[in-house]
Structures are given as structure tokens and as C-alpha cells.
C-alpha positions in Angstrom: -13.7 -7.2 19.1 -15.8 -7.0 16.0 -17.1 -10.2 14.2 -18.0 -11.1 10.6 -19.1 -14.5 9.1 -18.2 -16.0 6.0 -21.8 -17.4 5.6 -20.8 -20.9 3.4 -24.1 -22.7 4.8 -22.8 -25.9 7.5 -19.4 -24.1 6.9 -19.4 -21.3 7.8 -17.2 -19.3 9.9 -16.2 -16.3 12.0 -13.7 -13.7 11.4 -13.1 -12.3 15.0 -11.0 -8.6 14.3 -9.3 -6.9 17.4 -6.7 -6.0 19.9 -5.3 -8.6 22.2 -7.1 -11.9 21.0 -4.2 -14.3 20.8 -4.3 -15.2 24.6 -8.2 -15.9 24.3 -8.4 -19.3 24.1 -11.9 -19.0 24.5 -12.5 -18.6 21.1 -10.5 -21.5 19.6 -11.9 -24.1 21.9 -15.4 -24.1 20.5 -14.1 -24.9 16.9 -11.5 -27.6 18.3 -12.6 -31.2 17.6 -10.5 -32.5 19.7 -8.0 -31.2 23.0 -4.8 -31.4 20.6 -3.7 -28.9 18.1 -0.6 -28.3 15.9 0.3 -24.2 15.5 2.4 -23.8 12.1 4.7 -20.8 12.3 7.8 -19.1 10.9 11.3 -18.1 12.9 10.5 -14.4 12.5 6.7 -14.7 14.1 7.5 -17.3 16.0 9.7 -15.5 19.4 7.2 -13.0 18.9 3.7 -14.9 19.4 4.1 -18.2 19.4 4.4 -18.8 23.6 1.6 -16.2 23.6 -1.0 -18.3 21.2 0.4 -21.4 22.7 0.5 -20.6 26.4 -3.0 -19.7 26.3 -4.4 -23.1 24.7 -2.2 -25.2 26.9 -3.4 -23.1 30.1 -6.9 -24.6 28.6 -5.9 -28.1 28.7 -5.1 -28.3 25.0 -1.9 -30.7 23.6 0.4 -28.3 21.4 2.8 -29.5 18.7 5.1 -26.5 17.1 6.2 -26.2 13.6 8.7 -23.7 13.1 9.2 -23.1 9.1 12.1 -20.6 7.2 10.8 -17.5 6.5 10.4 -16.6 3.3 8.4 -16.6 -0.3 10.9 -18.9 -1.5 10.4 -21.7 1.0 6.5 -22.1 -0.1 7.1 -25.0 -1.7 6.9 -29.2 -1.4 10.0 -29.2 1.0 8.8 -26.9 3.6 4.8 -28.9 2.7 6.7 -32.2 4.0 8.3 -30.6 6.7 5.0 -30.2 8.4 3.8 -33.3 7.4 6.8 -35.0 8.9 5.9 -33.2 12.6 2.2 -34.0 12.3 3.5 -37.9 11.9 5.9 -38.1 14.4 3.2 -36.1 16.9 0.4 -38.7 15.8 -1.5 -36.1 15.0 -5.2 -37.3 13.6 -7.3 -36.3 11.1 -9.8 -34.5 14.1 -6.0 -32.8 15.2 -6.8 -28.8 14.4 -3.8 -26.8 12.0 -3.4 -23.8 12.9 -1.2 -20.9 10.6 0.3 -18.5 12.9 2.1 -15.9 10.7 1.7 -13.9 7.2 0.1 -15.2 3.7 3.0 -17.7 3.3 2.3 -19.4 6.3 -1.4 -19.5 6.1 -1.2 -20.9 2.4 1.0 -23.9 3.5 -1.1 -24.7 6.5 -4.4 -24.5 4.6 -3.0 -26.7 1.6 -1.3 -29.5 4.7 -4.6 -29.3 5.8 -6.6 -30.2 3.1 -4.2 -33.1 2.4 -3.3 -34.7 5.4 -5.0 -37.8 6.3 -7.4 -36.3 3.4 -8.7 -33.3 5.0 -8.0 -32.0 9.3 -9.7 -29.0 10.5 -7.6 -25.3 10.2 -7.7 -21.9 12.0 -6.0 -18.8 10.4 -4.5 -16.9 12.8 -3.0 -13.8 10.6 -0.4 -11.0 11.8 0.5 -9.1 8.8 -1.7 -6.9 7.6 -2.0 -8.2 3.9 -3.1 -11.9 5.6 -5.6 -10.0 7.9 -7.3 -8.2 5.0 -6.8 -11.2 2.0 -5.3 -14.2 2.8 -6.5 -15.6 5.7 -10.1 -15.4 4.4 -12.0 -17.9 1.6 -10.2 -20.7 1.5 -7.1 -20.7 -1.0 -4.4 -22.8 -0.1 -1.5 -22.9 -2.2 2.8 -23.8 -2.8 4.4 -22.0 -5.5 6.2 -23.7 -8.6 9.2 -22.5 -10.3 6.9 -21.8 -13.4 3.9 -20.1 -11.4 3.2 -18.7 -8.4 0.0 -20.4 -6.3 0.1 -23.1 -9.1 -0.3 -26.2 -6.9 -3.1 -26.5 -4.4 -6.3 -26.3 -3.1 -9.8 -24.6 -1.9 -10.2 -25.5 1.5 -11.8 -23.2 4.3 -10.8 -22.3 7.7 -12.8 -23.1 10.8 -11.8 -19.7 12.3 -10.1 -16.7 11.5 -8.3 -14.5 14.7 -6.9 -11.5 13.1 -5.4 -9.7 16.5 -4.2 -6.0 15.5 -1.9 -5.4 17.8 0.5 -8.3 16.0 0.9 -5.3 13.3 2.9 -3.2 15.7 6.0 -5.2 15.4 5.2 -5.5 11.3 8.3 -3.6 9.2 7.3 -0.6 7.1 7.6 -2.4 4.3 4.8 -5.5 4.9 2.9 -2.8 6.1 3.2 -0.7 2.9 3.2 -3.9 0.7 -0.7 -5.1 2.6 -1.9 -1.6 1.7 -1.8 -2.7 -1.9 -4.5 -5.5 -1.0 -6.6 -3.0 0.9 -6.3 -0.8 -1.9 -7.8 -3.3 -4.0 -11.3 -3.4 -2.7 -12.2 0.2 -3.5 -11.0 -0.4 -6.8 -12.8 -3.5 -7.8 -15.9 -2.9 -6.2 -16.4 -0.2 -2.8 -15.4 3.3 -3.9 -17.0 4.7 -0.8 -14.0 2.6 0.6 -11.4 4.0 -1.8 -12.9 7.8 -1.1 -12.1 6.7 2.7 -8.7 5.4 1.8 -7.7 8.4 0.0 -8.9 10.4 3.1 -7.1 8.2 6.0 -4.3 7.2 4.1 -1.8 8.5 6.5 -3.9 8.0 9.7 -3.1 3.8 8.0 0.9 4.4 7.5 0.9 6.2 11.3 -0.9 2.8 12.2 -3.8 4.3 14.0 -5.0 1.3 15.6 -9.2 2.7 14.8 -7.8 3.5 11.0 -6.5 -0.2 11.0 -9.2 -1.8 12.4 -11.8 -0.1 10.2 -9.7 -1.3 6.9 -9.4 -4.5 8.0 -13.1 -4.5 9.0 -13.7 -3.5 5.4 -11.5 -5.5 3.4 -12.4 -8.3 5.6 -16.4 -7.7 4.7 -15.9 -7.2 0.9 -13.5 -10.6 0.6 -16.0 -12.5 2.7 -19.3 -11.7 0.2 -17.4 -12.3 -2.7 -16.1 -15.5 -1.3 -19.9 -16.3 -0.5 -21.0 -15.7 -4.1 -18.2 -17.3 -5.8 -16.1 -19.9 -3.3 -14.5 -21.5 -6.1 -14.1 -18.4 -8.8 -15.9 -19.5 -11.4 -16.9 -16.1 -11.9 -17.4 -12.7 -9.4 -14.2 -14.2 -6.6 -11.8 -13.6 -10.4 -12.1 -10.1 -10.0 -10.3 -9.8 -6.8 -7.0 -11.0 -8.8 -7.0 -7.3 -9.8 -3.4 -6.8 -10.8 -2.2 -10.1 -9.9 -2.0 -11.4 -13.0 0.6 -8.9 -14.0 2.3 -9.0 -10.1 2.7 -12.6 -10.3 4.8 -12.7 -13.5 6.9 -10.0 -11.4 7.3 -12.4 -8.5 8.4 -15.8 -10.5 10.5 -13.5 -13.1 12.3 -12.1 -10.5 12.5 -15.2 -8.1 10.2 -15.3 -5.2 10.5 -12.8 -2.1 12.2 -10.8 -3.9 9.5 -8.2 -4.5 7.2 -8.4 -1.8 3.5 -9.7 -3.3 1.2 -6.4 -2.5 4.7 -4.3 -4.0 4.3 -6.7 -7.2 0.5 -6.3 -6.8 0.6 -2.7 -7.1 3.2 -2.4 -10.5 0.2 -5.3 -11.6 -2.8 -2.7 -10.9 -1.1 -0.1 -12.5 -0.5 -2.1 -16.0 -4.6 -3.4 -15.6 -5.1 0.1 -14.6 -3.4 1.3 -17.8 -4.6 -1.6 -20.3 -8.4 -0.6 -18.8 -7.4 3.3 -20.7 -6.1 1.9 -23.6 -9.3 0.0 -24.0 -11.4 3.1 -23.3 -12.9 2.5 -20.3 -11.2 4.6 -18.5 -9.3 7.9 -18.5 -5.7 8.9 -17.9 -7.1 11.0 -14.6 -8.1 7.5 -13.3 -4.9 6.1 -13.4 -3.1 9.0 -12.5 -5.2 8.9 -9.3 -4.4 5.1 -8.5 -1.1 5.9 -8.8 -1.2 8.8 -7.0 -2.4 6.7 -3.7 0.0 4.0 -4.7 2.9 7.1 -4.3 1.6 8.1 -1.1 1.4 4.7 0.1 5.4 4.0 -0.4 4.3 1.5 -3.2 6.5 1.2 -6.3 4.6 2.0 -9.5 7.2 0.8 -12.1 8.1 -2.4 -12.8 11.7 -4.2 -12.6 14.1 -4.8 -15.4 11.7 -8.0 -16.7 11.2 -7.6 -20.7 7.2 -7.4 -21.5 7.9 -10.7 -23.6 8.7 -12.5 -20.4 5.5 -11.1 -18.7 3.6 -12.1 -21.3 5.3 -15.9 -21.0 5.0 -16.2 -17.4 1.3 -14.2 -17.8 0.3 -17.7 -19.8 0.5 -19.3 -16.7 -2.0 -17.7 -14.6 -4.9 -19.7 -13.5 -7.6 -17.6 -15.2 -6.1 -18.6 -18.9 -9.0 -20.6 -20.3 -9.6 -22.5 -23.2 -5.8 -20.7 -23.9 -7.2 -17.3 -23.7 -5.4 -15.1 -21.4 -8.5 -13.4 -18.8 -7.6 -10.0 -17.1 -9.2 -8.5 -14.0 -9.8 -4.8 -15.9 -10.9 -2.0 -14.5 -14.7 -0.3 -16.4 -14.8 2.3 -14.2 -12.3 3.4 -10.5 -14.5 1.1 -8.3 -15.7 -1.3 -10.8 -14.2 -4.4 -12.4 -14.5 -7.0 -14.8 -12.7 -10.3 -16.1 -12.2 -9.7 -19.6 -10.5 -11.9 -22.4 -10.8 -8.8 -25.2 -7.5 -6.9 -24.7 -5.4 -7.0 -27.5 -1.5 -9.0 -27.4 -0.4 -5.0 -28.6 -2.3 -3.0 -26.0 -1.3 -5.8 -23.0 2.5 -5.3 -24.1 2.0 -0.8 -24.3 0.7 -1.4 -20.6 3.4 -3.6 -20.0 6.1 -1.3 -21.2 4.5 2.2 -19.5 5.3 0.8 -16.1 8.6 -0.5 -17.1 10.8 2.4 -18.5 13.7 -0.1 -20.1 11.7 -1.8 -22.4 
């Protein structure tokens, strides 16, 4: 087990990374206020690790209340929210009760955002077991639902106690959520650690054979490069904007197309590409560059076009995005491979070209 710490002063916390940590209770109980937790799942994760988080802590004299939630992008919304709210009433669960998220992004942004509201605020672990949540999610505090208008419109910044990101939970993890967390991982080299993106490009396919040392390293990585920018920028008024590299763009492909139905590091990727392409047009960088993103995005089993969404609905969903300020539309751009900036100079034209060269209908 390696650990990292998200060093936020009196709340700080430890990001434990390794194989077979879900039956160590030993490292909840120190963060546990109180002998009674509720573990928030989904019915995919849950017959595969639920019993095993939960038999461990119970084994240690700890009261467990389930809460088993659909599965799905499309259920992160104020339904599902209330359906956890409704267990942690009828369990009397208090505000010293500890939430824990058992499961993928979805799962850990609902549990974060029920634990910032309920009863005002209640202490949360991430437990992560995709490989996306392990290297982004799970770490620095967003909580979030969706709305039909925006994705991650509606919620809050709120910080785990703990984060238990267990490796082995990504042997049972489909190709595709594999593929799709790559895109995340991918991310950090671009924006800010091209050492890490040299390394990528060198063990991409030790990463798809899920080499359990590959693995671990990457999410040892990711893990280090989320946490200082987290540090330096909790609540992204500045630096923590530019690892929305590409989401921007991805997110207009995931409420134009309806949630879950492109996966978020698959929309992610098309996003990175259009920044990617948008950073050219602007002259920062050259058409090498992007070819060579793309190139890793290809040998990852990422798309790199777009759906059938018209670039005048990208740019009408893209209004939404949470980095529009004083109506200005802010990009995460790309100055050099390895180095990013939030920019608000890119022309409507030049946004709608990048648009349109990763979407061959338009």
C-alpha cells in the first residue's frame, strides 16, 4: 500500500492506493466518529464488494446501513439524492453517522453531495473501484447531481475524510470503463506532467493488459497531480480549472446525447481533441501535437470523433459550463503538450472549426 495526503490544513486526508484494502477495517476506524456507518452503492458493485467492505467493519463492531442505488449516469439526479436520504432517516442515522461511496464517479458524487447536506454536513469516505474514480473523482471534494440542462450543475465542495482506492476492484471493471478512465489519466500529462505522458505513451499497453504495477503507478500519479492542484486551488478559482481539460466540450456531448450514453472519459476524450484542436487554431500548438494526442487516444480504444450533435448545439449546451463568467465562455487550452491554461480569447469561428473537425456531419 502506498499513501498520499491531500494536505487541506485540519482537513486533510489520506489517499491509501493498493491491492486487497477493502477488508482492512483498520483503516476506516480511525476516521469513524462514531461505531455506525452507512455504505452507498450501486446493484452492479454491490454483489461484488459490498459483503466484503461491509463484513470487515461489522467484524470490527461497526453498525452498517446499505444503500443500493440503479446504476447508471442517468439516475445522478434529485430522485436517487432522496433515496438515500430516505435510508439515512429511517436508520436514524446522525450527523457524526460516516457516508461512505462504494462504487464509480456516479456513486461517489451522490454520496459526497448527501453528505454535505444531510443534517448540514456528516463525515464521508470514498471508496473508488473504477479506474476513472480512483484517479479523479474520488479526490478534492466535488460533489455533484446532474440537471437536464448541465451536467455537475447542482452541488457542492465538500471533502472526504478518506480515500481507499483498492486495485484489485479493477479486475472485474469492463473494457470499456477501463478504456473510458484512461482518458482522465491521460489528462495529467497533458495539462501539466509530460514526464507522465512520455510514461503513458511508453506503458500504454502494459495499462490495457492491466498490469497490476502499470496500474498502480498511474493511479499513484494521477492521484499525486489531482491532490496538489486540489491543495492550491480547493475551490477553482484559478489553477484546479485546468483539470476540466476537455470537459467543457465532453459535457455538451453527455447532456446532448442524454446521460450514460457516452461514457464521461469517452466524451472527455472527443472534448480534448476539440481543446486540443482549438489550442492549433490559436497557434499555440502544432498539428504534430494533436496528431500525437490522438494517436494515444487510438491506441487507447478512445473515440476521437464526436456524435451526430450539430456544433450550434455544443455551443448552447457549452454556455452552461460552470467556468462561463461574467457570460464569457473559459476554455481549458492547451499552450504547449504538457501545459495548460484557462483562456476566454478563442474566437465563436475558431471554437465552431474545432467543433466541426471532430464531428465529420457538420
Amino acid at each position: 500500500m502506498e499513501t498520499l495526503s491531500v494536505a487541506l490544513g485540519d482537513r486533510a486526508y489520506p489517499i491509501h492506493i493498493g491491492r486487497g484494502l477493502l477488508g482492512r477495517s483498520e483503516l476506516l476506524l480511525p476516521v469513524l466518529r462514531q461505531p455506525k456507518v452507512a455504505i452507498v452503492t450501486n446493484t452492479t458493485v454491490a454483489p461484488l464488494y459490498l459483503d466484503q467492505l461491509a463484513g470487515g467493519l461489522r467484524r470490527a463492531g461497526v453498525t452498517v446501513a446499505e444503500i443500493v442505488l440503479p446504476d447508471g449516469e442517468r439516475f445522478k439526479d434529485w430522485q436517487t439524492l432522496n433515496s438515500i436520504f430516505d435510508v439515512l432517516l429511517e436508520q436514524r442515522c446522525e450527523r457524526s453517522t460516516t457516508l461512505i461511496a462504494l462504487g464509480g464517479g456516479v456513486v461517489g458524487d451522490m454520496t459526497g453531495f448527501a453528505a454535505a447536506c444531510y443534517q448540514r454536513g456528516m463525515p464521508f469516505i470514498q471508496v473508488p473501484t473504477t479506474l476513472l474514480s480512483q484517479v479523479d473523482s474520488s479526490v478534492g471534494g466535488k460533489t455533484a447531481i446532474n440537471h437536464p440542462l448541465g451536467k455537475n450543475m447542482i452541488g457542492a465542495f465538500y471533502q472526504p475524510r478518506l480515500v481507499l482506492a483498492d486495485t484489485d476492484t479493477l479486475s472485474t471493471l469492463p473494457d470499456r470503463e477501463l478504456r473510458a478512465g484512461l482518458a482522465e489519466v491521460i489528462k495529467y500529462g497533458l495539462i501539466r506532467d509530460l514526464p507522465f505522458l512520455e510514461w503513458l505513451e511508453a506503458n500504454l499497453d502494459a495499462l490495457l493488459a492491466r498490469d497490476p504495477q502499470a496500474l498502480a503507478y498511474a493511479i499513484h500519479r494521477s492521484c499525486h497531480n489531482k491532490a496538489e492542484v486540489v491543495v492550491a486551488d480547493e475551490h477553482e478559482n484559478g489553477e484546479r480549472a485546468l483539470l476540466n481539460l476537455g470537459h467543457t466540450f465532453g459535457h455538451a456531448i453527455e447532456t446532448g446525447m442524454g446521460y450514460g450514453e457516452w461514457l464521461h472519459g469517452e466524451a472527455v476524450a472527443v472534448g480534448t481533441l476539440m481543446a486540443a484542436e482549438l489550442s492549433r487554431r490559436m497557434g499555440w500548438i502544432g498539428s504534430a501535437d494533436v496528431q500525437r494526442i490522438e494517436s494515444l487516444y487510438v491506441r487507447a480504444g478512445l473515440p476521437v470523433c464526436g456524435p451526430q450533435l450539430a456544433a450550434e448545439r455544443y455551443l448552447e449546451l457549452m454556455q452552461h459550463d460552470k467556468k462561463v463568467q461574467d457570460g464569457k465562455l473559459r476554455l481549458v487550452l492547451l499552450q504547449a503538450v504538457g501545459r495548460a491554461v484557462v483562456s476566454d480569447a478563442a474566437q465563436p469561428a475558431d471554437i465552431f472549426g474545432a467543433v466541426a473537425s471532430r464531428s465529420p456531419h457538420v
